[in-house]
C-alpha positions as CSV (number, residue, x, y, z in Angstrom):
1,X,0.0,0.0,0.0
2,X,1.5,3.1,-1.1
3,X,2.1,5.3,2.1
4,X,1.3,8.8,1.2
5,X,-2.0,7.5,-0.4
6,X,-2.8,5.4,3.2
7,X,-2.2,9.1,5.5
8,X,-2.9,11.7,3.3
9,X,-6.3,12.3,4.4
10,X,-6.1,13.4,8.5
11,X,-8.8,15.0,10.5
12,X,-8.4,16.5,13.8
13,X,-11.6,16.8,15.6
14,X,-12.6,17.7,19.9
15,X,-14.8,14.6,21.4
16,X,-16.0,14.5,24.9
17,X,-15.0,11.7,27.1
18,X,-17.7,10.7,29.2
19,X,-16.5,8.4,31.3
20,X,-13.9,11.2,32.8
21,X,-16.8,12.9,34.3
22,X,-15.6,15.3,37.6
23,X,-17.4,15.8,40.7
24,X,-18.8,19.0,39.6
25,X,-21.0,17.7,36.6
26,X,-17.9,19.0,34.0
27,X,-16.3,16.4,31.3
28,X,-12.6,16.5,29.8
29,X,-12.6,17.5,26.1
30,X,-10.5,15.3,23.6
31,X,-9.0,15.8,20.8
32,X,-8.6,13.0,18.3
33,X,-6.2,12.5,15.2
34,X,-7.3,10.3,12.6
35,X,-6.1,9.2,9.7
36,X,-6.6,6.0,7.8
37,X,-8.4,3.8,10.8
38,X,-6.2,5.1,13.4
39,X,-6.9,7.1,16.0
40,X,-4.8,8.8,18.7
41,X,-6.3,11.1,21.0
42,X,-4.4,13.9,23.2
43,X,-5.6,16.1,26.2
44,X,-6.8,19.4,25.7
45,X,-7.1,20.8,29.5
46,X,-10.3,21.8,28.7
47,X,-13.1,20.5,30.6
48,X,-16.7,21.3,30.1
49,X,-20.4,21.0,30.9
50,X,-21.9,18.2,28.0
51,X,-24.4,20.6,27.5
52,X,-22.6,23.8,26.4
53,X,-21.1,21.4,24.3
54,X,-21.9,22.1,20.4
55,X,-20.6,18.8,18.7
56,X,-21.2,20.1,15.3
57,X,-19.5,23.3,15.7
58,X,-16.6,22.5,17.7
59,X,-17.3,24.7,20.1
60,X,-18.3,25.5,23.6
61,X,-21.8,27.6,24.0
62,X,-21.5,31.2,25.6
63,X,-20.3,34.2,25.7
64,X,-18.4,34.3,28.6
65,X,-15.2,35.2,29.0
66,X,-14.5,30.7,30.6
67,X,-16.1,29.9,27.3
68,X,-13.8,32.7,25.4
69,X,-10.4,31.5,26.8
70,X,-10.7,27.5,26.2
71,X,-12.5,28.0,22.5
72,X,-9.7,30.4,22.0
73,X,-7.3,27.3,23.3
74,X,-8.7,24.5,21.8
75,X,-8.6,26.9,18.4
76,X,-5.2,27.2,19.2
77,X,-4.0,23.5,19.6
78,X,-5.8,22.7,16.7
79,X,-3.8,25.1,14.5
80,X,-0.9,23.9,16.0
81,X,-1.1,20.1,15.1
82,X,-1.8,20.8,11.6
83,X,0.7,23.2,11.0
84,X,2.7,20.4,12.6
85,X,1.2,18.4,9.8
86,X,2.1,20.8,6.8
87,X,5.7,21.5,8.0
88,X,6.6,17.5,8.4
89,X,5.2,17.5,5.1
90,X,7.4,19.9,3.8
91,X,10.3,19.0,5.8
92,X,10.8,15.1,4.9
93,X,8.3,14.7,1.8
94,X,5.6,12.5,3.2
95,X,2.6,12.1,4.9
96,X,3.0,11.8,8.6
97,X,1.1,9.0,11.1
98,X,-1.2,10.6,14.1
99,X,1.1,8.9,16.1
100,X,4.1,11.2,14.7
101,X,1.9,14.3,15.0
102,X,1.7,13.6,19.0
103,X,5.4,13.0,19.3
104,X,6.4,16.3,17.9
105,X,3.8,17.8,19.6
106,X,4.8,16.6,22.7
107,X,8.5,18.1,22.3
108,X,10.1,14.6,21.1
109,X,11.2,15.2,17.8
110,X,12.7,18.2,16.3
111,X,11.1,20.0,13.2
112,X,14.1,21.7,11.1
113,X,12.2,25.2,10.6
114,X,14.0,27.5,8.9
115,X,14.0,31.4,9.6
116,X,12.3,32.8,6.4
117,X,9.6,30.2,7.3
118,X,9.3,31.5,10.4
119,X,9.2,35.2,9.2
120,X,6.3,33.9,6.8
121,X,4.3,32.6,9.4
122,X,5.0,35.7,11.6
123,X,3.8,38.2,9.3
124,X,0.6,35.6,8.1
125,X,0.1,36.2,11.8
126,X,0.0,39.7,12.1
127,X,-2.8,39.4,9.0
128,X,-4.8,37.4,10.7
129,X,-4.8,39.9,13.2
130,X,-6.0,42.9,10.9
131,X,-3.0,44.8,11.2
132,X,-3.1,47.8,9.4
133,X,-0.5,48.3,6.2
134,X,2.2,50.8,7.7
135,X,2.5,47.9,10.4
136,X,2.6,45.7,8.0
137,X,5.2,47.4,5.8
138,X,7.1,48.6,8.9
139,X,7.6,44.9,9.9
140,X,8.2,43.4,6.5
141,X,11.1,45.9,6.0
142,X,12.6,45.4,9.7
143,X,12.9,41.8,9.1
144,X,14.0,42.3,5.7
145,X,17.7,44.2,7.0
146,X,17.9,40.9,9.3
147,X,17.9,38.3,6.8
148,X,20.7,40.6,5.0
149,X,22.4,41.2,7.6
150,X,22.4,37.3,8.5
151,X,23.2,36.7,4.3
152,X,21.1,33.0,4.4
153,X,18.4,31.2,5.2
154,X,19.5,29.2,8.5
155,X,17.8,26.7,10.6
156,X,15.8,28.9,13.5
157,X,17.6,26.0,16.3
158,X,21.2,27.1,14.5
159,X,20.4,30.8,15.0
160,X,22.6,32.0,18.6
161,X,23.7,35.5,20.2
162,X,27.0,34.9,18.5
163,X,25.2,35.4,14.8
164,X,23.7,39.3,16.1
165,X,27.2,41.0,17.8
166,X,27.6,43.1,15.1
167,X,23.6,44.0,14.1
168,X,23.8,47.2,15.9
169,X,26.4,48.0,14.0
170,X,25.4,47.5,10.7
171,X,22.1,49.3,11.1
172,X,24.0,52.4,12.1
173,X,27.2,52.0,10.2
174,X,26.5,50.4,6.8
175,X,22.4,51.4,6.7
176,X,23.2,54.8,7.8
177,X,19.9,54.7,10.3
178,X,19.8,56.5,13.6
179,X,20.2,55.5,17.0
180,X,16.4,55.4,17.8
181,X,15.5,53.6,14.2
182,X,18.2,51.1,14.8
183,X,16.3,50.2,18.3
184,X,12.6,50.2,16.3
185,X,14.5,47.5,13.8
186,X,15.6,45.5,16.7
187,X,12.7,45.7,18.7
188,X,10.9,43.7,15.7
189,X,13.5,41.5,15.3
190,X,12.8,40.7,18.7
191,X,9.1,40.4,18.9
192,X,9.7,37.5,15.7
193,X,11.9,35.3,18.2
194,X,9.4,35.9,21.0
195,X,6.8,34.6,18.3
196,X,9.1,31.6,17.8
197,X,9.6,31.2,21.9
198,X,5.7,31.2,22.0
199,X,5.3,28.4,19.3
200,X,7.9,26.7,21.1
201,X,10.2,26.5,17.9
202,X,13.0,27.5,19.9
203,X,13.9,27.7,24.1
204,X,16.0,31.4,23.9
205,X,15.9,34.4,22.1
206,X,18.7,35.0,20.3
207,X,18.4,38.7,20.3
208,X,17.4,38.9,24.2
209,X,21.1,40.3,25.2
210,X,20.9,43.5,23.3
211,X,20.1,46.5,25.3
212,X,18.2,49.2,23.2
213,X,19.4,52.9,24.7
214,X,17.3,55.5,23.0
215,X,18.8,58.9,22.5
216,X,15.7,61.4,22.3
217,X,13.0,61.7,25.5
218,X,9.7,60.5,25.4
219,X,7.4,63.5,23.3
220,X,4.5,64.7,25.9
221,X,3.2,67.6,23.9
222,X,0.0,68.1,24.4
223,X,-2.5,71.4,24.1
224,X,-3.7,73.2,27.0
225,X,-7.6,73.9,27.6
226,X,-7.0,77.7,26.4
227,X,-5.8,76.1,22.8
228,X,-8.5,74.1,22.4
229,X,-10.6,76.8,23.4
230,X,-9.0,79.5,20.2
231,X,-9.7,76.0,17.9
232,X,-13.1,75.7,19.1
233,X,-13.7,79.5,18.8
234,X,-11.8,80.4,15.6
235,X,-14.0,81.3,13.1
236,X,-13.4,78.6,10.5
237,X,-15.8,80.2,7.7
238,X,-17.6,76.6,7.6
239,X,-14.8,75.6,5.7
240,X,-13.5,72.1,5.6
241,X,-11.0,73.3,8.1
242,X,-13.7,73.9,10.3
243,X,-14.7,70.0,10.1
244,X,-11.5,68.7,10.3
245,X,-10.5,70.7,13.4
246,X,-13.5,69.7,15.1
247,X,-12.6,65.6,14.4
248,X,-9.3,66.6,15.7
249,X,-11.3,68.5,18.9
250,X,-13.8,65.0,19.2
251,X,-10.8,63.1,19.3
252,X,-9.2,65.5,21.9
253,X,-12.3,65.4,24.3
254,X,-12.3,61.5,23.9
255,X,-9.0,60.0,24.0
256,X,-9.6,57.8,20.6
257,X,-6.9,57.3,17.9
258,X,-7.7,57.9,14.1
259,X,-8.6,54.8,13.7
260,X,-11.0,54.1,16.7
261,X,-12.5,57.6,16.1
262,X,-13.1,56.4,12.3
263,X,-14.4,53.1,13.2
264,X,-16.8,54.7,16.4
265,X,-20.4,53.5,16.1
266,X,-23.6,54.8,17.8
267,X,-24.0,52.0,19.3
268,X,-20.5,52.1,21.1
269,X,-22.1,55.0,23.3
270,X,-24.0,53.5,26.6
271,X,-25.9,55.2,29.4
272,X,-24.2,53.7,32.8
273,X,-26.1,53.8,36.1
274,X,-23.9,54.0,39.0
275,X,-25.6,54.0,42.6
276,X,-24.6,56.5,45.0
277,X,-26.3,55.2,47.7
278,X,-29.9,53.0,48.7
279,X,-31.8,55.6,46.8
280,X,-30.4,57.4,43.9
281,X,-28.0,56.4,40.8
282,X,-25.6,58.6,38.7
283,X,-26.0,58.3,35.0
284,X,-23.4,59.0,32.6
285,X,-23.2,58.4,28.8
286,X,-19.8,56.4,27.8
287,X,-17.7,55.5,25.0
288,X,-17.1,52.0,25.3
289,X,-15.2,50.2,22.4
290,X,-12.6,47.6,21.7
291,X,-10.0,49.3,19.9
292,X,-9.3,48.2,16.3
293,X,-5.6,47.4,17.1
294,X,-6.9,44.9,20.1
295,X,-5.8,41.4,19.1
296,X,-8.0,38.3,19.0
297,X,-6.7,37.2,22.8
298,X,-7.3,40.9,24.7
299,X,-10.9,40.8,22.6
300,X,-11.9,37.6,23.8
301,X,-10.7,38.9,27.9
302,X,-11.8,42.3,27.3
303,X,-8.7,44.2,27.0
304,X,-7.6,46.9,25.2
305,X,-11.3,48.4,25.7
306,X,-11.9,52.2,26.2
307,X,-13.8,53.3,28.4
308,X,-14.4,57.3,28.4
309,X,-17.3,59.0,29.6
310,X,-18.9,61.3,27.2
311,X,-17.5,64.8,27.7
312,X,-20.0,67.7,27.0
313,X,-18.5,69.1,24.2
314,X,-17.9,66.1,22.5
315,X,-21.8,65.8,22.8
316,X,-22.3,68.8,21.5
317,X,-20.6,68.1,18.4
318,X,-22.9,64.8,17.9
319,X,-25.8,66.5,18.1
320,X,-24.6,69.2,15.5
321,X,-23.7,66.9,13.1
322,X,-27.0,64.8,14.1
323,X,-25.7,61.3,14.8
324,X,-22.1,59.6,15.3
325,X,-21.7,58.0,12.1
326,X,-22.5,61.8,10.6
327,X,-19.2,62.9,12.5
328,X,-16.2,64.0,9.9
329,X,-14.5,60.9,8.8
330,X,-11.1,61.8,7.1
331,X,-8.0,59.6,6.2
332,X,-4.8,59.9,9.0
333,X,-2.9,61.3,6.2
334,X,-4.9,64.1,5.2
335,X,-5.7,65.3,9.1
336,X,-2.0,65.7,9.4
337,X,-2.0,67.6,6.4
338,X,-4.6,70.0,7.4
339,X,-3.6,69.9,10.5
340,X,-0.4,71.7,9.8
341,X,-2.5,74.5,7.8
342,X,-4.6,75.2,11.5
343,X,-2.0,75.3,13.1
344,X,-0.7,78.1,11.3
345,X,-3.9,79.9,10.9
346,X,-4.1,79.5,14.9
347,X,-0.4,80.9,15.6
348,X,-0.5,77.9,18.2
349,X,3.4,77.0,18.4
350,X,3.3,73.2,18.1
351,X,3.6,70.6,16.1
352,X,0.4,69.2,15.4
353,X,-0.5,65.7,14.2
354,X,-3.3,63.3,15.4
355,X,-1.8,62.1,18.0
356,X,-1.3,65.2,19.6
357,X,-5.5,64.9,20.0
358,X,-4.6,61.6,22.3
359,X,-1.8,63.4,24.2
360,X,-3.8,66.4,25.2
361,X,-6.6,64.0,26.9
362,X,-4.5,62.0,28.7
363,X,-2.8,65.3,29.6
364,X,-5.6,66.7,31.0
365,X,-7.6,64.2,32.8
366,X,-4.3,63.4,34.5
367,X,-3.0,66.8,35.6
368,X,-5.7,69.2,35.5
369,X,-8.9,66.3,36.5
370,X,-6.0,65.1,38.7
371,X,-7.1,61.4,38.2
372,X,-5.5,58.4,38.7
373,X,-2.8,56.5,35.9
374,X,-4.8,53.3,36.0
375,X,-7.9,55.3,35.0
376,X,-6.7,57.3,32.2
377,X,-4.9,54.1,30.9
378,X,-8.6,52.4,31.0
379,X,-9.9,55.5,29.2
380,X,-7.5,55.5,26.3
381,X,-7.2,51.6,26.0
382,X,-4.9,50.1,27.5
383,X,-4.2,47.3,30.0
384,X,-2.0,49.0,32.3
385,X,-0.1,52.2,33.2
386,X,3.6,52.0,31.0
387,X,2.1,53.8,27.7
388,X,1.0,56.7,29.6
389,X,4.5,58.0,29.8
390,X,4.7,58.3,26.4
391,X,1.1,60.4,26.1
392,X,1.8,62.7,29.5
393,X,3.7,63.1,32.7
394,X,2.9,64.4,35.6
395,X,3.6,68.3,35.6
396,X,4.0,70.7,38.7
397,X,0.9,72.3,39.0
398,X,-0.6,68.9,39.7
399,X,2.3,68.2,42.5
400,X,2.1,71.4,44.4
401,X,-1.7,71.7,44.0
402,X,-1.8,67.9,46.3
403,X,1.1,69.5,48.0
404,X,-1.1,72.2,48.8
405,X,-3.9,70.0,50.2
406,X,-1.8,66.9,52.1
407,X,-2.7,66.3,55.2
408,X,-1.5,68.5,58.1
409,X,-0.1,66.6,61.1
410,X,-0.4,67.8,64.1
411,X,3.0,67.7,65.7
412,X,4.9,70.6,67.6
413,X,8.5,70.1,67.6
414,X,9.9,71.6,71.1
415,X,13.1,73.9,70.8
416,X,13.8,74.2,74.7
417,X,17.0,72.6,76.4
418,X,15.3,72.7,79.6
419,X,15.3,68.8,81.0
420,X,12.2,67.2,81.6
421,X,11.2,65.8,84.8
422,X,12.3,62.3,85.9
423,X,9.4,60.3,85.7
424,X,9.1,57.9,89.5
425,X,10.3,54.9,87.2
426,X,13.4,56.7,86.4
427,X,13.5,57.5,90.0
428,X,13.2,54.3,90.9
429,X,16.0,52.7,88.3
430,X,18.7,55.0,89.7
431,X,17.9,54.3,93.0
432,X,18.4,50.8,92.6
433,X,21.5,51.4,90.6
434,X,22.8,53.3,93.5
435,X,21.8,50.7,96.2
436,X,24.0,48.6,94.2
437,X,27.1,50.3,93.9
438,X,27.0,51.0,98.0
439,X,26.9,46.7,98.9
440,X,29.4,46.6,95.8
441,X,26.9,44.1,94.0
């Protein structure tokens, strides 16, 4: 029987096993590998209620963020054993048994992957995660000064620290790139071997003794309430100025990106009752959207979500223009462009670009609203605090006007060198000491 005839057909399906059933109703999920009669099946570490169970389409019922995770990871294995599958394939020329699939799978055989396969299944990645094109360019060409810089295709196991000593180097020295582009190109460079660490292709990144040292400071230009104020005021003409610079003054009052702010729905806006205490509730109308750059894992656990209540004059330009979807919509290119033209027409001595719009809010909810780093991070999308230094820092109106209000302890420090009197247990120590030294004790 002619072997690649007997395996080329393999399926890969999730089965329930029944007779595993736990304590608390819940049944281990399986998932079987079969290919011409035979059949091995692995764990998944998934266990689940036979009910939520939908046989058909290999998946667990609900919306919650249990059923979220392990569809996410049983998606995930699956993806993993057949590209198991296709790379044996294309590594040795033939089919490969179920039996081989586990093995690798398992860690006990060795799949010679080469980089520029790797770097094709990085950036397929990346796809499948909607990145936008810049990113996509901006990644393409980073790895693309790696694989010259490295001159052939090597095995990714092959690949050590030894073969990147002189990357630095080149980038700045026979590239001609700066300090600060060198350290983007790296930084790439290293997210691909943390892609290959993940997939468990290889145990070390290769790149992970480089230190990147940047040369210029984190920008934190931002506009203060008075310059949104002359945008908001200056008379525009109704000009298509006058639309763009109130997108750019939504975008202020809300925190979004271009490409949230583009994407922004009516149905993103909700109306949240908060109670205050046993008899009345605070309502307040909030943005709440998962940002467009939020991959598939911080969508299915909720990151990457902002949350920004809905600031009055970010109201008011919804109702002028009638709805949300009516706002301004206009390309990231072409703001910047205009941008530059108010800025002149507004004498307002910055530079201006989109992002300036993201800067300002976190600016101003953090130093003038004085709130919190984990709130304006929640606000503008992210899952914790380290990218607001590169929107705002904290300035010193904010530090002397909490100086200003600390709390005042009561303490009055006493100048006097007069002595105190001896208490009667001091009294009482030194007469003891003194009864000793007379009976020489």
């Amino acid at each position: 029987m002619n072997y690649l005839q007997t395996y080329q057909r393999m399926t890969f399906r999730f089965v329930l096993r029944h007779n595993r059933q736990k304590a608390d109703g819940k049944v281990p999920i399986l998932c079987t590998i079969r290919s011409a009669g035979t059949v091995h099946p692995i764990t998944t570490d998934v266990c689940v209620y036979p009910s939520d169970w939908a046989q058909k389409e290999q998946c667990i019922r609900g919306k919650d963020r249990q059923a979220a995770e392990d569809n996410e990871k049983l998606r995930r294995l699956k993806d993993t054993l057949i590209r198991i599958k296709d790379q044996y394939i294309e590594s040795r020329g033939t089919h490969p048994t179920p039996s081989d699939i586990v093995r690798i799978w398992k860690g006990h055989d060795e799949l010679h992957i080469t980089l520029d396969a790797v770097i094709a299944e990085f950036l397929k990645d990346l796809r499948l995660r909607k990145r936008s094109k810049g990113t996509l360019a901006r990644y393409e060409r980073s790895l693309g000064f790696m694989r010259e810089y490295l001159k052939e295709n090597r095995r990714l196991r092959q690949i050590s620290s030894a073969h990147f000593k002189g990357f630095f180097g080149y980038l700045r020295e026979q590239k001609g790139h700066s300090n600060d582009y060198s350290n983007k190109i790296i930084g790439v460079c290293k997210g691909l071997f943390i892609y290959a660490r993940r997939m468990e292709y290889i145990e070390k990144n290769p790149l992970g003794f480089i230190r990147l040292e940047w040369e210029k400071g984190l920008d934190t230009t931002h506009l203060t309430i008075d310059e949104l104020k002359l945008i908001s005021e200056y008379d525009w003409n109704n000009s298509r100025l006058q639309r763009v610079a109130e997108a750019f003054l939504f975008m202020c009052y809300t925190g979004l990106n271009i490409s949230d702010y583009l994407n922004l729905k009516t149905s993103d806006i909700e109306l949240i009752r908060v109670p205050l205490s046993e008899r009345g509730f605070y309502e307040q109308e909030m943005i709440i959207q998962v940002r467009e750059k939020a991959t598939l894992e911080a969508r299915g656990k909720g990151g990457m979500t902002s949350r920004v209540p809905l600031h009055e004059e970010a109201k008011r330009l919804i109702e002028k223009y009638g709805s949300v979807e009516n706002l301004p919509r206009i390309s990231k290119q072409k703001m910047n462009e205009y941008l530059k033209v108010i800025q002149e027409k507004t004498g307002i001595q910055k530079h201006f670009t989109n992002r300036l719009a993201r800067k300002t809010f976190a600016d101003i909810h953090l130093n003038v609203y004085r709130m919190s780093r984990e709130a304006v991070a929640s606000m503008v999308g992210h899952v914790d605090t380290k990218q607001i230094n590169h929107y705002c820092s904290i300035r010193e109106e904010r530090i002397l006007a909490e100086w200003k209000n600390r709390p005042q302890a009561n303490v009055e420090i006493s100048t006097s060198t007069q002595k105190e009197p001896a208490r009667p247990e001091q009294e009482i120590m030194r007469g003891v000491f003194r009864i000793q030294r007379g009976t020489g004790t």
